[in-house]
C-alpha positions as CSV (number, residue, x, y, z in Angstrom):
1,X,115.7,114.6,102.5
2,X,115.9,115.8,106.0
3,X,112.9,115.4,108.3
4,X,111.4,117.2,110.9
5,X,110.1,116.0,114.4
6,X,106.5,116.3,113.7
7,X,107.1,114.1,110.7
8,X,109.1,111.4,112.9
9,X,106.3,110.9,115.3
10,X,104.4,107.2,114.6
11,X,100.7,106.9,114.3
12,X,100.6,105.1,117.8
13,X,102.4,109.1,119.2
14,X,99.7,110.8,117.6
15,X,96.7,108.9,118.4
16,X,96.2,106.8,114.9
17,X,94.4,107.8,111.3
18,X,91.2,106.6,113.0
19,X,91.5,107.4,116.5
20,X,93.1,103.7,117.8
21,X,96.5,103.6,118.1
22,X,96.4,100.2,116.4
23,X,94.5,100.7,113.6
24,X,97.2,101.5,110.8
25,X,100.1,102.6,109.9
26,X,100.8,105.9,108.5
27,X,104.0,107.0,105.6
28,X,104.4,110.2,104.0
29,X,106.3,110.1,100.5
30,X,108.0,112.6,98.4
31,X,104.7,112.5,96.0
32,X,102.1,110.3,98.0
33,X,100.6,109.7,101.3
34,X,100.2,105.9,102.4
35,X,98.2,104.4,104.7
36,X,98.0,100.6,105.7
37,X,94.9,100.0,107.7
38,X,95.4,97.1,110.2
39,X,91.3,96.2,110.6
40,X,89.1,95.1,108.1
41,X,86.7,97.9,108.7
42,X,88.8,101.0,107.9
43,X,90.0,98.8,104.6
44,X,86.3,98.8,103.6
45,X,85.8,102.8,104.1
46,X,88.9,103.5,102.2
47,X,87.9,101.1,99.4
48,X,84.6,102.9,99.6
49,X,86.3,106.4,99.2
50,X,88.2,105.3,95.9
51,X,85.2,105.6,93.4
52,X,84.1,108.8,95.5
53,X,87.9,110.5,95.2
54,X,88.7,108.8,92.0
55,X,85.6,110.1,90.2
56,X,86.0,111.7,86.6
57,X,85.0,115.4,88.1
58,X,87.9,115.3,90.1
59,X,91.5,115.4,88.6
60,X,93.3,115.1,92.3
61,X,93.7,113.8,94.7
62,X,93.5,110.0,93.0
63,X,93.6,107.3,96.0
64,X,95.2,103.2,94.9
65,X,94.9,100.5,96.4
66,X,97.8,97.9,96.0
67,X,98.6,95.5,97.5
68,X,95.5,94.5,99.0
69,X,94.5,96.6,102.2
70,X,97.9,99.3,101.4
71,X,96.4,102.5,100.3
72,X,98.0,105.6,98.7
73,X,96.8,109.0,98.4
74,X,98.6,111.2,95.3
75,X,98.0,114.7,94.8
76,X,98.7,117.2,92.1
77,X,101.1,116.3,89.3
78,X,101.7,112.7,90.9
79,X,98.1,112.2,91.0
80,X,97.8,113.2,87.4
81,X,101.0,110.7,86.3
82,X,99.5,107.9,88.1
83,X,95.8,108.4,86.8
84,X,97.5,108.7,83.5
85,X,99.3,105.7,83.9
86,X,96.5,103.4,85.0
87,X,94.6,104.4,82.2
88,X,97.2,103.5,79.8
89,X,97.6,100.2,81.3
């Protein structure tokens, strides 16, 4: 898949998720979004946000965390597979 500039540019280019540089690093899949938070702080908000943006009112976006502290964000048909999936399991 060929990628654009915008798309090249690292976290520590455009400022960070949360406004450090530092403070996580940033990947954009063909179906997800993923975000590794490199302080413990922004792990806890994000951990916070998953019973908020996994709630059952809300089909998408569905947010998993796994490994530990490696967050991904999946929205519209990926998010239902993977909400379907984890269910299952």
């Amino acid at each position: 898949m060929a990628r654009s500039r915008a798309l090249e540019k690292t976290v520590q280019e455009t400022g960070g998720v949360w406004g450090d540089p530092r403070s996580a690093k940033v990947q954009i899949g063909e179906e997800f979004l993923e975000l590794v938070p490199e302080k413990a702080h922004d792990v806890n908000v994000l951990r916070g946000w998953l019973g908020r943006v996994n709630g059952p009112n809300y089909p998408q976006p569905f947010l998993v965390e796994g490994p530990p502290g490696c967050f991904r964000l999946y929205v519209g048909d990926a998010a239902e597979r993977i909400r379907t999936a984890r269910g299952i399991q």
